[in-house]
Z-matrix of the N, CA and C atoms (Angstrom, degrees):
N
C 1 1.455
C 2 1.524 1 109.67
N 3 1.442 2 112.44 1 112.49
C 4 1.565 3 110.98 2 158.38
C 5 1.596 4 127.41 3 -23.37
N 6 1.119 5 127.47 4 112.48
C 7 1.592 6 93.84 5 178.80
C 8 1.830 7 101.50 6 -96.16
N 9 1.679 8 103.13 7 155.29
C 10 1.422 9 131.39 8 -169.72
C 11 1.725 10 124.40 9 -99.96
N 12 1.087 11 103.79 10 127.00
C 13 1.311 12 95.51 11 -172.35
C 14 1.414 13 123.92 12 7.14
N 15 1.294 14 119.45 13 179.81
C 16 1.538 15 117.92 14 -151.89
C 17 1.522 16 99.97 15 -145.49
N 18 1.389 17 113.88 16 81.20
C 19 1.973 18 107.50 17 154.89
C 20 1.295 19 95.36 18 -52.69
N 21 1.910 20 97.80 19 167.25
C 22 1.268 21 148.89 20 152.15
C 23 1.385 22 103.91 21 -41.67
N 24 1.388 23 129.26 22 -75.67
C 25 1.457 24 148.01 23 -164.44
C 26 1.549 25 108.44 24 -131.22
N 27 1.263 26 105.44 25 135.34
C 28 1.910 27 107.06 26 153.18
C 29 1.663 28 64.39 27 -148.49
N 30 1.864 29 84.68 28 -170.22
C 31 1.171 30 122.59 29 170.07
C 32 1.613 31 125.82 30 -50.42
N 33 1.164 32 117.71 31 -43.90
C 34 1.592 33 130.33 32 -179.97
C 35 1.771 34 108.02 33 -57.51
N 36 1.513 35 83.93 34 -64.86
C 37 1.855 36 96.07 35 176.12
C 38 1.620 37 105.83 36 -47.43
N 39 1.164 38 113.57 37 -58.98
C 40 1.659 39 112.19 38 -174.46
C 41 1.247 40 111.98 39 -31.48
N 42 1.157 41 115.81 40 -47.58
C 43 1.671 42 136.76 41 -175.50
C 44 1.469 43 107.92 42 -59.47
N 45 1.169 44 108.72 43 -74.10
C 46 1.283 45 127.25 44 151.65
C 47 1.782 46 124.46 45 7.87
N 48 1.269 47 99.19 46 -83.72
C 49 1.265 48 155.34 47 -177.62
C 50 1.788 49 93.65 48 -53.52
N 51 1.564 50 108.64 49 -71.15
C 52 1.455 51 102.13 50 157.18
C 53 1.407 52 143.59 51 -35.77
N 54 1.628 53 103.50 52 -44.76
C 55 1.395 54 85.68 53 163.11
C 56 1.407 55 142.60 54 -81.67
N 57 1.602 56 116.34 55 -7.73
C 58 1.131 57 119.47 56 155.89
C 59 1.447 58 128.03 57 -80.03
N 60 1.111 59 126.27 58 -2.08
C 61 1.626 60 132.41 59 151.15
C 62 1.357 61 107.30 60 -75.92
N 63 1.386 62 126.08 61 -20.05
C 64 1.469 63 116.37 62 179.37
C 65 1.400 64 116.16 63 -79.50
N 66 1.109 65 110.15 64 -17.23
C 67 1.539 66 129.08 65 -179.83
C 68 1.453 67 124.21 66 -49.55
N 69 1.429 68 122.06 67 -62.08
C 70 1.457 69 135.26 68 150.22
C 71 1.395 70 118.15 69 -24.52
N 72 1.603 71 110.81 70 -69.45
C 73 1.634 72 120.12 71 -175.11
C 74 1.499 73 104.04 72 -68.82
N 75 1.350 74 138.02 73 -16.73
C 76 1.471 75 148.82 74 -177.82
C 77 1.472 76 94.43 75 -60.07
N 78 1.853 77 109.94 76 -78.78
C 79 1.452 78 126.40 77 176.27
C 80 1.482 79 98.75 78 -29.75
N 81 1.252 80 131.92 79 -80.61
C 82 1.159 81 138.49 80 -124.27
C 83 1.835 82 97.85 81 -77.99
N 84 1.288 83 107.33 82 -38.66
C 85 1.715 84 112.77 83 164.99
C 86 1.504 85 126.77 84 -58.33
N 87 1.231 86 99.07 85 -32.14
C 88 1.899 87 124.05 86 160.18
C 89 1.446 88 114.21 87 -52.63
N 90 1.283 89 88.06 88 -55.45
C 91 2.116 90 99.04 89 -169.38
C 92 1.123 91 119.88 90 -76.13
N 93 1.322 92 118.13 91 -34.45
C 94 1.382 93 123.87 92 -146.07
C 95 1.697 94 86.71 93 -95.38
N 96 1.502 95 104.66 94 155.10
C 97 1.480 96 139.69 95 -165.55
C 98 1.670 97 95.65 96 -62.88
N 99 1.419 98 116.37 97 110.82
C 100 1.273 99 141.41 98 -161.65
C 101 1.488 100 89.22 99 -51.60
N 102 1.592 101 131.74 100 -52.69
C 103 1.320 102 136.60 101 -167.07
C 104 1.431 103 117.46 102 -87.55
N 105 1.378 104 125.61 103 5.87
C 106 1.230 105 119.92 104 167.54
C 107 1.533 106 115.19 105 -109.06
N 108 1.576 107 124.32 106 27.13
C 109 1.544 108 133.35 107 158.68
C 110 1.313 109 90.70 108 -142.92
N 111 1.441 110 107.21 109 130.38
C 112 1.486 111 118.36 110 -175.59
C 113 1.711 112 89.37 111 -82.18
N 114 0.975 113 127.87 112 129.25
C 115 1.892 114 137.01 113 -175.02
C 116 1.378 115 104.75 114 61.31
N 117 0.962 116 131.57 115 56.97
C 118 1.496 117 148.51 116 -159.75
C 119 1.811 118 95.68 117 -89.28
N 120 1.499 119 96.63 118 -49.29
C 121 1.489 120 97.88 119 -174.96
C 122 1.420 121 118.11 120 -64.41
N 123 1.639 122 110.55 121 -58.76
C 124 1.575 123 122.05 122 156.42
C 125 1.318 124 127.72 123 -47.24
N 126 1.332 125 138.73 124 6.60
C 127 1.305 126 145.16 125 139.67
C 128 1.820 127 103.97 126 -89.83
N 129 1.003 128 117.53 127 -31.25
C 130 1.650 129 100.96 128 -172.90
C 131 1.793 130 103.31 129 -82.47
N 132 1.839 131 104.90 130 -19.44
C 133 1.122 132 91.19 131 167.36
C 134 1.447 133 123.86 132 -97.70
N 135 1.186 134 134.21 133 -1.74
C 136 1.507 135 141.29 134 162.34
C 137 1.625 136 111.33 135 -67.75
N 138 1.762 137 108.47 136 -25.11
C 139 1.472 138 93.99 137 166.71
C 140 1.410 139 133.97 138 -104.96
N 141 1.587 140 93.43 139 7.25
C 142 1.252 141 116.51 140 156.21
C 143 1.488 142 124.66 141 -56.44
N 144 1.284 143 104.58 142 -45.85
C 145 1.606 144 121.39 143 -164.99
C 146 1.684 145 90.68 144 -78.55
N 147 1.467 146 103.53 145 -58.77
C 148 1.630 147 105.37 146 -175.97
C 149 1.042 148 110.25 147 2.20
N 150 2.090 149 84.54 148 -79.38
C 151 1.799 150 96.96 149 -169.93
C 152 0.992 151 126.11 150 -69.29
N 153 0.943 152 145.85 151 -25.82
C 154 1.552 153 164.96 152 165.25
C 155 1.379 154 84.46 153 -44.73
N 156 1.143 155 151.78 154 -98.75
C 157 1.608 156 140.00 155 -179.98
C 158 1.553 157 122.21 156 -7.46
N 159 1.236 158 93.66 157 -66.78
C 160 1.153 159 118.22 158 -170.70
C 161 1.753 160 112.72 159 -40.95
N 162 1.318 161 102.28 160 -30.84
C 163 1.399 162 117.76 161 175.15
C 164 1.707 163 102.91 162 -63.14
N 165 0.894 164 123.25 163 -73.35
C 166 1.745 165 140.54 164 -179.99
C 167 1.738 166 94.28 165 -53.07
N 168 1.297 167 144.97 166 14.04
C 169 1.268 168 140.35 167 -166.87
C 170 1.503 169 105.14 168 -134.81
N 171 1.449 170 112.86 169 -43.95
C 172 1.201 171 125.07 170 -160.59
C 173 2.343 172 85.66 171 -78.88
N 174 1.092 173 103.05 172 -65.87
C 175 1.571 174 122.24 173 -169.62
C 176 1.466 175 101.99 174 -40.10
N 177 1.484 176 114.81 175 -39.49
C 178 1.747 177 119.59 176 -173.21
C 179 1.261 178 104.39 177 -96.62
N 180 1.493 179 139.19 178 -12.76
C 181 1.351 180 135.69 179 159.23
C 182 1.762 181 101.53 180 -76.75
N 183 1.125 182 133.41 181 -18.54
C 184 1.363 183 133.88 182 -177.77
C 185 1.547 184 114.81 183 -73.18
N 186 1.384 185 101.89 184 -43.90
C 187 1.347 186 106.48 185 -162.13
C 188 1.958 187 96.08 186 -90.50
N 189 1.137 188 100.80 187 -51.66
C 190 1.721 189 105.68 188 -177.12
C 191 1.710 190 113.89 189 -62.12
N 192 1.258 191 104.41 190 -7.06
C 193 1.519 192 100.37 191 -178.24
C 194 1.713 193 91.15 192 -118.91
N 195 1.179 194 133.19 193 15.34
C 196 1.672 195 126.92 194 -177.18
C 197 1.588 196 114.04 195 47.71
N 198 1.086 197 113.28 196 33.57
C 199 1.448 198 133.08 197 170.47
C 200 1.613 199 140.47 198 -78.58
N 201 1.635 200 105.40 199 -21.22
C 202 1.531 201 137.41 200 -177.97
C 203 1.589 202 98.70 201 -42.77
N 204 1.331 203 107.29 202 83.22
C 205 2.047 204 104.85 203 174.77
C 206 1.614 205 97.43 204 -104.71
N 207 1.262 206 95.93 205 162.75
C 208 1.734 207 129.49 206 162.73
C 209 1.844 208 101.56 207 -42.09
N 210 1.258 209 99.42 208 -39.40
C 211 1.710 210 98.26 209 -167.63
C 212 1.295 211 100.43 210 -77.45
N 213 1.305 212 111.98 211 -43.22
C 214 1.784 213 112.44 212 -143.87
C 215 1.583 214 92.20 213 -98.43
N 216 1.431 215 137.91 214 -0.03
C 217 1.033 216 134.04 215 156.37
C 218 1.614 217 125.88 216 -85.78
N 219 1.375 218 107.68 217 -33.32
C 220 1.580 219 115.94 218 160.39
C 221 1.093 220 117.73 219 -67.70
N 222 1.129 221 153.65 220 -53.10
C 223 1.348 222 166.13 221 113.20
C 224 1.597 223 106.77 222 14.74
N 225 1.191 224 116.12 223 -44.54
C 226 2.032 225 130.14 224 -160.93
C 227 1.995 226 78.44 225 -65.43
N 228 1.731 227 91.04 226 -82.16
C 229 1.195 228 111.15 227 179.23
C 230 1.866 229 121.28 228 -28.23
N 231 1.472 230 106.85 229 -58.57
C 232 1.804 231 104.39 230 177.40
C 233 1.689 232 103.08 231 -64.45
N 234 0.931 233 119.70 232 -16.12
C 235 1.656 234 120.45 233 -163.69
C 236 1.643 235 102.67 234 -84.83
N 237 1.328 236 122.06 235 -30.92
C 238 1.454 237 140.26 236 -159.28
C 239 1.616 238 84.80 237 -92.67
N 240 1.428 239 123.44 238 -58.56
C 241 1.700 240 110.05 239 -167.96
C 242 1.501 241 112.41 240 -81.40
N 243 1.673 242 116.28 241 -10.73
C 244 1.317 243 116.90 242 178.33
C 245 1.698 244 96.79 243 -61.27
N 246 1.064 245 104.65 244 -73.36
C 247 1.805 246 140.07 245 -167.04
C 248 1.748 247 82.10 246 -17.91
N 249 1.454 248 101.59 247 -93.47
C 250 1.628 249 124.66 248 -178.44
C 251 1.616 250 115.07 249 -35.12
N 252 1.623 251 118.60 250 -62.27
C 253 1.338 252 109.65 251 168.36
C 254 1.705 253 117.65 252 -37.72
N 255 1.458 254 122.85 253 -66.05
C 256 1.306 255 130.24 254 -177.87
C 257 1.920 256 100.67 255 -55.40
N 258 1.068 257 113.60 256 -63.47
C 259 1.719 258 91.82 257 171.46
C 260 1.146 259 128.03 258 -31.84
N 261 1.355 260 103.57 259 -59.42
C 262 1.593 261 117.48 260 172.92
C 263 1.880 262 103.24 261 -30.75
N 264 1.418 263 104.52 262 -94.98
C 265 1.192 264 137.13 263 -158.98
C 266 1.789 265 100.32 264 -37.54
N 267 1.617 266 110.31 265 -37.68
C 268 1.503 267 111.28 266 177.07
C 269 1.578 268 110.07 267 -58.61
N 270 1.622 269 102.81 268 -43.78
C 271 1.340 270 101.29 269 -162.82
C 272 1.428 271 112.30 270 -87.85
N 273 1.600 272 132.39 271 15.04
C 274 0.852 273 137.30 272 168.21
C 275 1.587 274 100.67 273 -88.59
N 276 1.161 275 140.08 274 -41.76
C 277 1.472 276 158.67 275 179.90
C 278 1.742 277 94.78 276 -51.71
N 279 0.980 278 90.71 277 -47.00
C 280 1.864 279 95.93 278 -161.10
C 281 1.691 280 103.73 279 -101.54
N 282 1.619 281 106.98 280 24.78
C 283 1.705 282 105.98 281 168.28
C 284 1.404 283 118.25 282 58.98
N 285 1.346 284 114.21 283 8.46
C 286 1.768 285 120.89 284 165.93
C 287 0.963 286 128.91 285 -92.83
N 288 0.968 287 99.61 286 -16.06
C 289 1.791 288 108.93 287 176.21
C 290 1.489 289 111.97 288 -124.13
N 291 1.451 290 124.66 289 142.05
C 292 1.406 291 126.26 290 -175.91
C 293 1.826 292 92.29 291 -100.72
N 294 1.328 293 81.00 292 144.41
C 295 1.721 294 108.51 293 177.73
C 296 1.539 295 103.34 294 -52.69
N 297 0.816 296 118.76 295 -59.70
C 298 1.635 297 132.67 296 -174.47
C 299 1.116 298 114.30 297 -43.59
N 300 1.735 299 124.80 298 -64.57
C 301 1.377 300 135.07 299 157.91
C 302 1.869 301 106.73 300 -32.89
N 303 0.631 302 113.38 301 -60.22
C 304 1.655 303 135.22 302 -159.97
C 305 1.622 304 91.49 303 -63.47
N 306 1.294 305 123.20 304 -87.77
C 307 1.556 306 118.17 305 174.82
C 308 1.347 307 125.37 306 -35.60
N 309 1.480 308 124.83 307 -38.60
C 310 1.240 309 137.00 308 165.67
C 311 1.831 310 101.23 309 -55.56
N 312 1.432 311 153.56 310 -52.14
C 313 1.201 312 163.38 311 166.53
C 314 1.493 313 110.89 312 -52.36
N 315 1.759 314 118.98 313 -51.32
C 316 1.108 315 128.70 314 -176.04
C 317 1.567 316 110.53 315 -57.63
N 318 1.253 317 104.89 316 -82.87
C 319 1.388 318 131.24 317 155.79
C 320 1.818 319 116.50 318 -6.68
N 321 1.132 320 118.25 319 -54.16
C 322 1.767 321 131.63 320 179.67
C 323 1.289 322 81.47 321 -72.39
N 324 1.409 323 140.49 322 -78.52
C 325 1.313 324 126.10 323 -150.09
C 326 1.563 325 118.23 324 -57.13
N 327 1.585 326 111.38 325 -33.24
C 328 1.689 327 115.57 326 -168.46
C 329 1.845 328 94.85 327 -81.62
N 330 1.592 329 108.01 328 -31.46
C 331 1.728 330 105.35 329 177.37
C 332 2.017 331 111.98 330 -68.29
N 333 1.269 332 111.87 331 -26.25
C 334 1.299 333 100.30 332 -170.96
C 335 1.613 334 96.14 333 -101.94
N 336 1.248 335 115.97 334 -4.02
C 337 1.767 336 105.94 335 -163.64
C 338 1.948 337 91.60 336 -87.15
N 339 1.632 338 109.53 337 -30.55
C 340 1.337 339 119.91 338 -173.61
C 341 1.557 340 108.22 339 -67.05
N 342 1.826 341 114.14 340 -37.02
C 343 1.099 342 110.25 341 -173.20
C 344 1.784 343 129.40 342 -85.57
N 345 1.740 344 83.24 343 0.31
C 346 1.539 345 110.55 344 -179.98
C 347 1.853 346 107.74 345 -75.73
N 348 1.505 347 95.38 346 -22.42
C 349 1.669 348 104.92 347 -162.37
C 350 1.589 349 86.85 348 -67.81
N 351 1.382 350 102.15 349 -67.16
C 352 1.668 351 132.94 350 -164.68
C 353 1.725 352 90.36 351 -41.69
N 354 1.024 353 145.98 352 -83.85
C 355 1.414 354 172.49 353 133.35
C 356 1.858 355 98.03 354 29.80
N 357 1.692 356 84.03 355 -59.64
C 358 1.700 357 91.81 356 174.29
C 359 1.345 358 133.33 357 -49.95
N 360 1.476 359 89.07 358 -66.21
C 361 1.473 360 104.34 359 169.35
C 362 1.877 361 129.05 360 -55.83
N 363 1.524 362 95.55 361 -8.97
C 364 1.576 363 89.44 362 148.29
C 365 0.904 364 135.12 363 -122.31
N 366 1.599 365 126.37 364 40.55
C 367 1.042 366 171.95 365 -161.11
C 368 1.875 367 124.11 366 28.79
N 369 1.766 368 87.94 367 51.05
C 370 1.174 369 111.36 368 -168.46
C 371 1.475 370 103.30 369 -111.86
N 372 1.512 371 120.65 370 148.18
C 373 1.511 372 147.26 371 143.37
C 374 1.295 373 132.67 372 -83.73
N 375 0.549 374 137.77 373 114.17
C 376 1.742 375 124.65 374 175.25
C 377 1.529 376 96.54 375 -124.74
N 378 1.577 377 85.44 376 137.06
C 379 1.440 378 100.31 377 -172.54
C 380 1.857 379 103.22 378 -97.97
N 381 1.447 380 103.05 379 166.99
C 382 1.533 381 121.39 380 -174.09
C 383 1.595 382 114.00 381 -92.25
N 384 1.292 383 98.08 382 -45.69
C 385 1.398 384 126.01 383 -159.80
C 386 1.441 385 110.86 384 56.61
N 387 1.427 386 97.70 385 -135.32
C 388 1.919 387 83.79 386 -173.30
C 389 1.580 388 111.47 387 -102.58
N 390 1.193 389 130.38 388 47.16
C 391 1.474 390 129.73 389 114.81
C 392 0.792 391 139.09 390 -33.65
N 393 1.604 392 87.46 391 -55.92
C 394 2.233 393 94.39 392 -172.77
C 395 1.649 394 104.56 393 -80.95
N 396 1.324 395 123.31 394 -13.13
C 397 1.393 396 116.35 395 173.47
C 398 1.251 397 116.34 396 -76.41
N 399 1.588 398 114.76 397 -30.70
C 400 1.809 399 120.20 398 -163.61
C 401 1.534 400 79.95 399 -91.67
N 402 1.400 401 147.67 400 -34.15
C 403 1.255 402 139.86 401 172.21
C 404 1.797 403 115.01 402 -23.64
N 405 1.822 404 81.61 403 -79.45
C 406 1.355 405 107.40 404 -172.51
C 407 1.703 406 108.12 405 -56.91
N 408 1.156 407 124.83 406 -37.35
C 409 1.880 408 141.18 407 -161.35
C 410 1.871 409 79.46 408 -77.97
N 411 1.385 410 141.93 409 -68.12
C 412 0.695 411 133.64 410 -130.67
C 413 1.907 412 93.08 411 -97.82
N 414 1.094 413 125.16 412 11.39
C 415 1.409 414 141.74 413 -162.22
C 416 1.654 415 102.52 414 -99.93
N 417 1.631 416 90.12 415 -62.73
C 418 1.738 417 111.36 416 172.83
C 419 1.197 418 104.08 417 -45.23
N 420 1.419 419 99.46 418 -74.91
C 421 2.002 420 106.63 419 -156.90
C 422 1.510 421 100.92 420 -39.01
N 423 1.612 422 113.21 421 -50.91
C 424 1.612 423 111.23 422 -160.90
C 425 1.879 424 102.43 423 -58.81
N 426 1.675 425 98.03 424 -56.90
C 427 1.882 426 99.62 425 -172.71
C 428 1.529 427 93.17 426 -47.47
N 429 1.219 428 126.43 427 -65.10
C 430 1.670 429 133.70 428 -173.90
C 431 1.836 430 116.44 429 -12.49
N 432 1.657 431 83.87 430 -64.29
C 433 1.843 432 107.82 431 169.92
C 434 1.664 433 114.67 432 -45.21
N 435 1.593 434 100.05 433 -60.02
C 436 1.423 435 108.86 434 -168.48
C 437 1.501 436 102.19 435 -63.53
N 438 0.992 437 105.14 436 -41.39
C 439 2.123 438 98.42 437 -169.85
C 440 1.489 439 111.84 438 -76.74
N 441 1.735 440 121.23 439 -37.15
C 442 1.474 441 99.37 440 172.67
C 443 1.817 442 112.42 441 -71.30
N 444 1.481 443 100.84 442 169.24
C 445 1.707 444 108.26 443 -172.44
C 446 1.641 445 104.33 444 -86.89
N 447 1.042 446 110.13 445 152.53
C 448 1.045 447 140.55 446 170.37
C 449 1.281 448 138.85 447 46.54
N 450 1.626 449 96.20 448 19.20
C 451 1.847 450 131.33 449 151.82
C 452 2.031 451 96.27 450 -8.47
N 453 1.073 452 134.01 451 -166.18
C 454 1.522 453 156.82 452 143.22
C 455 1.447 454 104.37 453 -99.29
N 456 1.451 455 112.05 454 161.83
C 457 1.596 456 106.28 455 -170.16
C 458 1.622 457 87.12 456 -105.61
N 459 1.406 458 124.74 457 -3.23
C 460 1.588 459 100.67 458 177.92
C 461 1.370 460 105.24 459 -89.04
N 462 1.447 461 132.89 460 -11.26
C 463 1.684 462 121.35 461 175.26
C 464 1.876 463 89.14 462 -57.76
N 465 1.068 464 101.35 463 -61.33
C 466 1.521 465 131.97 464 -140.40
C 467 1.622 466 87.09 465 -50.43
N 468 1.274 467 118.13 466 -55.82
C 469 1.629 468 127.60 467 -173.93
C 470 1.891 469 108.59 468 -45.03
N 471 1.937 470 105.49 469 -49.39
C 472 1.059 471 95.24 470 -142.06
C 473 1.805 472 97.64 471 -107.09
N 474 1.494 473 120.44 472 3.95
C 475 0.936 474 124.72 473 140.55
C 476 1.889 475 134.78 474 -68.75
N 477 1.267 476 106.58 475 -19.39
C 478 1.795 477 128.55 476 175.45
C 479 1.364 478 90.83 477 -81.64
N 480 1.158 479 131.11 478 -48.03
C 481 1.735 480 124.31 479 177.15
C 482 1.689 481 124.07 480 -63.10
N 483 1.644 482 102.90 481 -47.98
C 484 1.373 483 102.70 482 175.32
C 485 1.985 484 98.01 483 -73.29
N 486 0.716 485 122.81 484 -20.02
C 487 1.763 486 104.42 485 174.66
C 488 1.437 487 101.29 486 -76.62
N 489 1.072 488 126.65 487 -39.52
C 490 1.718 489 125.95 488 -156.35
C 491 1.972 490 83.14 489 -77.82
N 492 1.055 491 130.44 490 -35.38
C 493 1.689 492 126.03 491 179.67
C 494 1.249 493 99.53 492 -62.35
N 495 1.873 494 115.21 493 -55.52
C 496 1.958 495 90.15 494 -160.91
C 497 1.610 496 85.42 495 -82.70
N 498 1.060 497 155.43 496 -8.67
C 499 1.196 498 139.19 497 -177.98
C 500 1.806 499 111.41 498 -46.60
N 501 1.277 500 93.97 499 -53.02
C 502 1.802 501 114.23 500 -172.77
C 503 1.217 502 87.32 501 -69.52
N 504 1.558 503 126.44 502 -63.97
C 505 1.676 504 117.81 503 -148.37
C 506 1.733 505 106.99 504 -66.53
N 507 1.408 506 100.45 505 -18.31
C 508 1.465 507 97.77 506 -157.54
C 509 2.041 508 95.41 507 -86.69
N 510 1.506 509 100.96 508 -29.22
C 511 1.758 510 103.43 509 179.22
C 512 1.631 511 103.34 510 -61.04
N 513 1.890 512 105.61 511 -50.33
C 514 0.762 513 118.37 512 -158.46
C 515 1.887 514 118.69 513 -37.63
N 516 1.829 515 86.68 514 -46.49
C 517 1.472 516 105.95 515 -163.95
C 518 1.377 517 92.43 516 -76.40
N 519 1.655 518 140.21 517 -35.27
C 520 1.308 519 111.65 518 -166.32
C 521 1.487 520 121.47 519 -89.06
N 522 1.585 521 114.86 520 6.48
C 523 1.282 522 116.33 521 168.78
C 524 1.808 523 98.22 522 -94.48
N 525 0.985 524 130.18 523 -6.85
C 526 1.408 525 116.72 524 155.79
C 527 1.379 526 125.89 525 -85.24
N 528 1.153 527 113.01 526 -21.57
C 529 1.947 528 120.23 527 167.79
C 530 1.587 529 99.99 528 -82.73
N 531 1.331 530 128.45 529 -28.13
C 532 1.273 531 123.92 530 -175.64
C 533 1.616 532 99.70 531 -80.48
N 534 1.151 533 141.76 532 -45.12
C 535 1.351 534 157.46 533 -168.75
C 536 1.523 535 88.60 534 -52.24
N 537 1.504 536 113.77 535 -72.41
C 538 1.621 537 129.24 536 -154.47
C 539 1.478 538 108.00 537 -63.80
N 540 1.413 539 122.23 538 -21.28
C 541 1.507 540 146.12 539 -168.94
C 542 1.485 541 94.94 540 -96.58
N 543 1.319 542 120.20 541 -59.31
C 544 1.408 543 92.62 542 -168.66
C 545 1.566 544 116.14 543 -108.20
N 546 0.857 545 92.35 544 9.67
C 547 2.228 546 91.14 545 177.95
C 548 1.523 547 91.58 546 -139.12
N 549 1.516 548 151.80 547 33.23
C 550 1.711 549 164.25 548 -171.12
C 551 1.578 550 90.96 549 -106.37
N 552 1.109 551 123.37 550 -48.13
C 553 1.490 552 124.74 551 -168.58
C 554 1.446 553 115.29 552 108.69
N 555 1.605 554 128.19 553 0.12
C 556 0.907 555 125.17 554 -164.57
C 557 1.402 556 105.60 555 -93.88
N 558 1.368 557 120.51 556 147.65
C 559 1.627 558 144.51 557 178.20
C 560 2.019 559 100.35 558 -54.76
N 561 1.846 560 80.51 559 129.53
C 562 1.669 561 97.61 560 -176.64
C 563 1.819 562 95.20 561 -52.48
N 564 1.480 563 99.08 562 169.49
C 565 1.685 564 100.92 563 154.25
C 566 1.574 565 80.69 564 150.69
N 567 1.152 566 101.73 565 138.31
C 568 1.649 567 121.09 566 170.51
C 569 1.714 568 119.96 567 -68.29
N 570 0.761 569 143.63 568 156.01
C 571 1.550 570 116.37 569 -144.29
C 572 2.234 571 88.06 570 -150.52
N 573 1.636 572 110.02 571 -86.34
C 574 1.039 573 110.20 572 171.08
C 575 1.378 574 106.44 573 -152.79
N 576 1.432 575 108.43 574 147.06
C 577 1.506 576 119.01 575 175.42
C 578 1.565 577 134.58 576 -89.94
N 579 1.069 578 119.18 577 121.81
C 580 1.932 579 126.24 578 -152.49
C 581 1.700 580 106.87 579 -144.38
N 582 1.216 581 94.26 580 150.40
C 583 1.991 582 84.41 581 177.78
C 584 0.751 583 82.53 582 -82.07
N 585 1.796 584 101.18 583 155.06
C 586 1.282 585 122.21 584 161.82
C 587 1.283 586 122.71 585 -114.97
């Protein structure tokens, strides 16, 4: 579906919109001193999941209500790397997460979000397809693992690995559809819109 001009608010955005307000109270359930909220962790991970929904809520109110705009699809997309970056970045603070993993995740998102600009401006899209979904699905589950208590550290390991794979494969592939799109020879034209 084309998406159509772009309100301020409908229904989709609202959603939307939620998960980047969830973001703040996420951090702050992350940071704060494990023993001064009795299930402190299990609320930071229930609002983990929240938003993480919220993604699959906002996208199916878009399409079923003929709503799919320019806004509320850029927005889907910044809302998905906000969410995950700030997880990330908490759980590096709180010794759960290794730096390395984390920059490797960070890094793909600021390289494909930059090549989205470039892409734009010649009034091109390139789509992900479902990469960028098993990306993002396989992103959750792992942060998901790490934030509730007392998971095993071998789920935890070998789910952080299969995300850190489609992470690469999934950048990998859209700087090769971006490559073929914009230096291929083929005629600009906006085509369809997908996270990437």
């Amino acid at each position: 579906m084309r998406p159509v001009s772009s309100p301020l608010l409908n229904a989709p955005l609202a959603v939307t919109w939620l998960r980047v307000l969830a973001i703040p109270g996420l951090m702050a359930l992350l940071l704060i001193d494990p023993d001064s909220i009795p299930g402190g962790r299990w609320w930071a991970f229930g609002v983990f999941v929240g938003a993480v929904l919220t993604d699959w809520v906002d996208g199916r109110l878009a399409r079923s209500l003929g709503q799919v705009t320019v806004l509320g699809s850029f927005l889907d997309s910044l809302a998905d790397k906000l969410l995950i970056s700030a997880a990330l970045v908490a759980l590096i603070e709180t010794d759960q997460m290794t730096a390395w993993a984390a920059i490797i995740i960070i890094s793909r998102e600021f390289a494909v979000t930059g090549l989205r600009l470039i892409a734009a401006a010649e009034d091109l899209i390139i789509p992900a397809g479902n990469l960028g979904r098993w990306k993002m699905t396989s992103q959750s589950l792992a942060l998901a693992w790490i934030i509730a208590p007392g998971g095993p550290h071998i789920v935890e390991d070998v789910l952080l690995y299969i995300a850190l794979f489609l992470t690469i494969l999934s950048g990998a592939y859209y700087f090769v559809m971006a490559r073929r799109r914009l230096f291929g020879g083929k005629p600009a034209g906006t085509k369809t819109l997908e996270r990437l």
